[in-house]
C-alpha positions in Angstrom: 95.2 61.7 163.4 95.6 59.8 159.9 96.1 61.6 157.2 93.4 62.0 154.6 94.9 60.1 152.0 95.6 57.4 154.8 91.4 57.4 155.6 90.7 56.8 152.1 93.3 53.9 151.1 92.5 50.1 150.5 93.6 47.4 152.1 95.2 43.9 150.5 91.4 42.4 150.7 89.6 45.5 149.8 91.9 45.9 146.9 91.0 42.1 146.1 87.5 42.4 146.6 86.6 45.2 144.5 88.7 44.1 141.4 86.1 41.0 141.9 83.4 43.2 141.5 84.5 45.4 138.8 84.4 43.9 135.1 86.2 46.1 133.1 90.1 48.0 133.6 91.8 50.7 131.5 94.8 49.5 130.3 97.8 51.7 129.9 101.2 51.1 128.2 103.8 53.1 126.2 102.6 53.8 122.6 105.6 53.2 120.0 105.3 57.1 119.5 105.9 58.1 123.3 102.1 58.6 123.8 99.9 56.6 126.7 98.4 54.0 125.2 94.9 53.2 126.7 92.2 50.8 126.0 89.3 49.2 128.2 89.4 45.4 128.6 87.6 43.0 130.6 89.9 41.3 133.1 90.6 38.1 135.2 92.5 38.2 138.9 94.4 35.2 139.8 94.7 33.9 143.6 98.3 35.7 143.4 97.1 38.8 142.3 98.4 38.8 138.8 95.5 40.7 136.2 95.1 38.6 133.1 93.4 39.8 129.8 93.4 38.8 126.1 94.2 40.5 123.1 95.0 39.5 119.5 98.5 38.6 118.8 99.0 41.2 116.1 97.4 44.3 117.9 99.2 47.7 118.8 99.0 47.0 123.1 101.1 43.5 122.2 103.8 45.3 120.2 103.7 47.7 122.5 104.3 45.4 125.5 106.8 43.6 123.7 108.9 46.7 123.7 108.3 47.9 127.1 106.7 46.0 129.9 106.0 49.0 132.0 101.6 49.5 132.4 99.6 51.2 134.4 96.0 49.7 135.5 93.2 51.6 136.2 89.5 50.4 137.5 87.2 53.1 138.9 83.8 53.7 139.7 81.2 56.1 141.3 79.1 59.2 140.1 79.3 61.2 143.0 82.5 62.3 144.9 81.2 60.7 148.1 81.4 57.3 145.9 84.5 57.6 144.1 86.5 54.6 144.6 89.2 53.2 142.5 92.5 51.4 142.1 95.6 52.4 140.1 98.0 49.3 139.5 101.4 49.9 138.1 102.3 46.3 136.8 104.8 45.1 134.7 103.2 43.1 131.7 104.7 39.6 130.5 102.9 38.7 126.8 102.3 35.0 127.2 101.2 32.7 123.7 100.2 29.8 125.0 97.0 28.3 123.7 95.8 26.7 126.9 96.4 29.8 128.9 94.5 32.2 126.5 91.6 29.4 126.9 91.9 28.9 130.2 91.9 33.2 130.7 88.9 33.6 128.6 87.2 31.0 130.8 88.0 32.9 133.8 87.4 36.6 132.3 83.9 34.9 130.9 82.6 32.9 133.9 83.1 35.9 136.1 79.9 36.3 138.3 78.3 32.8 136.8 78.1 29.9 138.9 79.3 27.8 136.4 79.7 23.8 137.2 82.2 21.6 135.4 79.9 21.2 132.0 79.4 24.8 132.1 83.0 25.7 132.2 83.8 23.1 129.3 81.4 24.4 126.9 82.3 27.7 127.5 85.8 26.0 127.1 84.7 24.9 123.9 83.1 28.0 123.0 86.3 30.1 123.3 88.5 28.0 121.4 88.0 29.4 117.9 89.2 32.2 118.6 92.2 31.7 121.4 94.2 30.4 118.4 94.5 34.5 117.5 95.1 35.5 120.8 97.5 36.0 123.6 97.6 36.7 127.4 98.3 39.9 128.7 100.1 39.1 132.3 100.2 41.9 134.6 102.0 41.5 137.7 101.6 44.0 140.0 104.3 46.3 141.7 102.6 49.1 143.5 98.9 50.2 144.3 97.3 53.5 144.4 93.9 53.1 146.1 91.0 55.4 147.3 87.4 54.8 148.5 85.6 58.5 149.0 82.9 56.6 151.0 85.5 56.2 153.8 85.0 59.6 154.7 81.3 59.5 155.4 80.3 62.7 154.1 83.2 64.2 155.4 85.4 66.4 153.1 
């Protein structure tokens, strides 16, 4: 018999498909003090897997980053423990400032659930450029996943 934690894991494409369902991750990184550093953000997934946010370039999480490329992701969900489900990333995080990357992230992080056509997508393009030019991209490319889905159980505890 599989172990419990074993019952309750994710696969690749579960993994996949409830980061495309989820809109916002806890970000985690080394605070210049020692401390976590955690902050909610809104989030893209690439077809590689790689998690991409923005920021602006002068914030703490960038510095922070900078220093040490060590993070820890965390998206999460459910109110009761039968529904707890969630996904711990640890990720190393590459800062990228590259105006047409920011753009093209906040286009993805944006458009997420809209069925947006080719006009849609450039005005929302257009709409994001003012302020990209303060931003960067927060790569995270993941190394190891931490998964569990209560619901696999079925009532079972």
């Amino acid at each position: 018999m599989p172990s419990r934690r074993k019952l309750i894991e994710l696969d690749a494409d579960e993994i996949r498909d409830y980061l495309d369902t989820e809109k916002t991750l806890i970000i985690v990184g080394n605070g210049h003090n020692g401390y976590p550093h955690p902050m909610p953000m809104w989030f893209a997934q690439d077809a590689d897997g790689a998690i991409r946010c923005t920021t602006f370039t002068k914030s703490q999480k960038v510095l922070n980053w900078r220093r040490d490329p060590k993070a820890t992701l965390l998206v999460e969900s459910g109110v009761e423990y039968a529904e707890l489900k969630g996904v711990v990333i640890y990720a190393t995080c590459e800062v990228i400032d590259d105006n047409d990357e920011v753009k093209d992230t906040l286009v993805a992080i944006n458009s997420r659930g809209r069925n947006l056509d080719d006009e849609g997508r450039a005005k929302l393009r257009a709409a994001v450029s003012g302020t990209a030019a303060k931003r960067v991209v927060l790569k995270f490319t993941p190394v190891r996943y931490l998964t569990w889905d209560h619901a696999k159980l079925g009532g079972r505890y």
